[in-house]
C-alpha positions in Angstrom: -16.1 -0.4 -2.7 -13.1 0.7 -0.7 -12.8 -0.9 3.1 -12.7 2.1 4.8 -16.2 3.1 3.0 -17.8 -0.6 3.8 -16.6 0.1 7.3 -18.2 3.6 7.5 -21.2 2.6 5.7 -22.0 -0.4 7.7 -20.6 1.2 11.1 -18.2 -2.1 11.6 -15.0 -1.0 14.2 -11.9 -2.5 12.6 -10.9 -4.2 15.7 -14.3 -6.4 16.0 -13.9 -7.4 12.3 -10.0 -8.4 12.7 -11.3 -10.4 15.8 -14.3 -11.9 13.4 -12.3 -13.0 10.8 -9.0 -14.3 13.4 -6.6 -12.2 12.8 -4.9 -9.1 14.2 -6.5 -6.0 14.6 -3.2 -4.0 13.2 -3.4 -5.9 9.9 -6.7 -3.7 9.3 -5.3 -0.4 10.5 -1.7 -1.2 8.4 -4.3 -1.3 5.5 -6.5 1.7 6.2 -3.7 3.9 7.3 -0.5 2.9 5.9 -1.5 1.2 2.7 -0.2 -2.1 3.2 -1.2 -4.6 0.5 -3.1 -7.6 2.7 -1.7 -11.0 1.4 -4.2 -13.0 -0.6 -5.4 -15.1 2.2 -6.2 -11.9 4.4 -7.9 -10.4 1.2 -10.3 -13.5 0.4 -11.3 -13.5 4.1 -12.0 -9.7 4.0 -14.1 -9.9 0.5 -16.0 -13.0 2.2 -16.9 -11.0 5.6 -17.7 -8.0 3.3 -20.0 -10.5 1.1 -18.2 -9.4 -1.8 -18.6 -6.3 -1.2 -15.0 -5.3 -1.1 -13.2 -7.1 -3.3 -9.4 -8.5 -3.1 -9.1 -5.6 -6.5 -10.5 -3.1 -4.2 -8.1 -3.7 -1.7 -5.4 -3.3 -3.9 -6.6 0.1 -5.3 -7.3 1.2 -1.6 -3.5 0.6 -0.7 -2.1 2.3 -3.9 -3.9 5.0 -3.1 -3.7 5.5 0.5 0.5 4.7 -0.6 0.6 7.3 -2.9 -1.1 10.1 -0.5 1.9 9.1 1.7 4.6 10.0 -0.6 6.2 13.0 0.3 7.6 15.4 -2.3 11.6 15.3 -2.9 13.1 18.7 -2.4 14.0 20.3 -5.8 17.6 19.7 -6.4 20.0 22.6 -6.1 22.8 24.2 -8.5 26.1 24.2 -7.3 28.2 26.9 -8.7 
């Protein structure tokens, strides 16, 4: 299950679930928005809270994808003449 679903599902803000587990509330935005990849530690905590639920895998796939939406497309190269 992806975090951003688990949060949905189980109407948990990101801010009061940083603050439960002791770290930043940014760390959890970075994640949902901007795809960064949460260190192991961060990703252990988060699969614990989520009662394996969301797994440190999960994570990963989350980020990739949220990455890869991101990406914006390189212009098409011109020919010079």
């Amino acid at each position: 299950m992806q975090l951003k679903e688990y949060l949905e599902r189980f109407c948990i803000i990101p801010t009061h679930m940083a603050k439960k587990l002791g770290f930043d509330p940014n760390k959890i935005f970075r994640i949902l928005r901007k795809g960064m990849l949460p260190s192991l530690a961060i990703a252990l905590k988060i699969e614990d809270f989520t009662e394996g639920r969301v797994t440190p895998r999960d994570l990963y796939n989350e980020c990739l994808y949220v990455k890869s939406r991101q990406r914006k497309p390189k212009p098409a190269p011109t020919e010079e003449k």
